[in-house]
DRENDO-1510 file (C-alpha; in Angstrom, 1 decimal, always signed):
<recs>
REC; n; res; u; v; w
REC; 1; UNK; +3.3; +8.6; -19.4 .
REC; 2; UNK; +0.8; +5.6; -18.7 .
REC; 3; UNK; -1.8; +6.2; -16.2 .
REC; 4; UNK; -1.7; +3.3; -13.6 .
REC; 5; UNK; -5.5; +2.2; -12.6 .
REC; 6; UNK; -6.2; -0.5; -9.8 .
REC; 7; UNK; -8.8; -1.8; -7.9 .
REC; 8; UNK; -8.5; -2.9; -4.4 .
REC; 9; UNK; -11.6; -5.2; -3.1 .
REC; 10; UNK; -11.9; -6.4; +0.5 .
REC; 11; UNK; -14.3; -9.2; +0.7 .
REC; 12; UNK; -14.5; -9.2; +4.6 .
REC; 13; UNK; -15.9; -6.0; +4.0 .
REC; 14; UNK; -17.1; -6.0; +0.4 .
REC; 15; UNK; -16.0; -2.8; -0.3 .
REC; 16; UNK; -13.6; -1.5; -3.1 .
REC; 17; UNK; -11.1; +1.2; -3.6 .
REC; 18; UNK; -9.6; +2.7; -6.9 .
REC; 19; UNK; -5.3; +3.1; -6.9 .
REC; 20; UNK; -3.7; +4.5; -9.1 .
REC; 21; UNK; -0.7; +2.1; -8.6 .
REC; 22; UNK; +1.5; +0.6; -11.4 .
REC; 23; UNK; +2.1; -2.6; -9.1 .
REC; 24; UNK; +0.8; -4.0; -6.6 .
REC; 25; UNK; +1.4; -6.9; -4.2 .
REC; 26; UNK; +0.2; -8.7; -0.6 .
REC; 27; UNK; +2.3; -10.2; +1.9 .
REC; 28; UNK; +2.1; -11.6; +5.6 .
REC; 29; UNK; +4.2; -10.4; +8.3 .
REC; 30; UNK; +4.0; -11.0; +12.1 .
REC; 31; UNK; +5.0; -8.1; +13.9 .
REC; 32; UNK; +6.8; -9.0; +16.9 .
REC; 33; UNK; +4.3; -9.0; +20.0 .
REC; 34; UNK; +1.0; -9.7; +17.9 .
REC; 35; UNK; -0.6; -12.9; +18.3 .
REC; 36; UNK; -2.0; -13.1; +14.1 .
REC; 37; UNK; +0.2; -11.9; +11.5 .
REC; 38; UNK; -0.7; -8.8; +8.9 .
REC; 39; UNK; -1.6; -8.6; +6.0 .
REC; 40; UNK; +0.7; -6.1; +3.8 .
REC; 41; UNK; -0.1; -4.5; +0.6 .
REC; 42; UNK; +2.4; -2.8; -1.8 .
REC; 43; UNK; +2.2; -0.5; -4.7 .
REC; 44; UNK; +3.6; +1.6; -6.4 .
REC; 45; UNK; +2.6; +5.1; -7.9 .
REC; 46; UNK; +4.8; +7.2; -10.6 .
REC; 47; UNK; +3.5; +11.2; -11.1 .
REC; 48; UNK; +4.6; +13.2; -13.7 .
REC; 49; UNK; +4.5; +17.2; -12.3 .
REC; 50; UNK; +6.5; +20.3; -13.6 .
REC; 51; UNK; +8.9; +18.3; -15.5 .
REC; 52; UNK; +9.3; +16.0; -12.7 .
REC; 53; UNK; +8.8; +12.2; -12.5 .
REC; 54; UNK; +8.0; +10.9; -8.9 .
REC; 55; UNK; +7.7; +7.5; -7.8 .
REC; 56; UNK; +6.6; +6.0; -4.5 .
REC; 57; UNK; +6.8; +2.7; -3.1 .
REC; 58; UNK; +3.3; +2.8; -0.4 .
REC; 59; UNK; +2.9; -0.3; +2.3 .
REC; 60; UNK; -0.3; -0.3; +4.5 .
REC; 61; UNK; -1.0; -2.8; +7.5 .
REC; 62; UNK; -4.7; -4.0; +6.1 .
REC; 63; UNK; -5.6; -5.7; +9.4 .
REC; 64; UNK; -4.3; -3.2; +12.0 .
REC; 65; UNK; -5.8; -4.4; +15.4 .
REC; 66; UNK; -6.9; -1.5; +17.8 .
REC; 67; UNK; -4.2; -1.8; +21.2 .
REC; 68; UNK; -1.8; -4.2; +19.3 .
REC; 69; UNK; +1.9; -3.5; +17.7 .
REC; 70; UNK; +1.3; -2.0; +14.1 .
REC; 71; UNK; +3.1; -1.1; +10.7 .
REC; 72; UNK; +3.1; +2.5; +10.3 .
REC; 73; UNK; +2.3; +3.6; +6.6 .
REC; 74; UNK; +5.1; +3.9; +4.5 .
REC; 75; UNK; +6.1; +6.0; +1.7 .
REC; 76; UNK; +9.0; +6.1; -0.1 .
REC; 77; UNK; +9.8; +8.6; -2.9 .
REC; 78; UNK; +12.2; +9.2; -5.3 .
REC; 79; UNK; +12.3; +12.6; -8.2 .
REC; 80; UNK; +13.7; +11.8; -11.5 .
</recs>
């Protein structure tokens, strides 16, 4: 099994985060209602536990604006 290993870096706040994520990938998307568009990031993760391979496919609103329409976190998951 390979080990995924990412770095996420946000200059607005120059701060960075370790993933482990195989992929990874940012998008825009205007939610309906919301006046700027967000910013999307998607990765992927694979675990290997009791025999089992997991994979899940994460996306995360980076720009979530307090009182305004947001993406909830999703996670999607499949055992091999």
């Amino acid at each position: 099994m390979v080990k995924g290993n990412m770095q996420l870096f946000s200059v607005e706040q120059q701060r960075s985060q370790a993933l482990e994520a195989h992929a990874a990938a940012f998008a825009q998307f205007k939610v309906p209602g919301n006046e700027n568009p967000s910013t999307l990031i998607s990765f992927a993760t694979k675990t290997f536990n009791a025999g089992q391979i997991t994979s899940k496919l994460h996306v995360i609103d980076l720009g979530a604006q307090p009182g305004c329409p947001a993406i909830p976190r999703t996670v999607c998951a499949n055992e091999v």
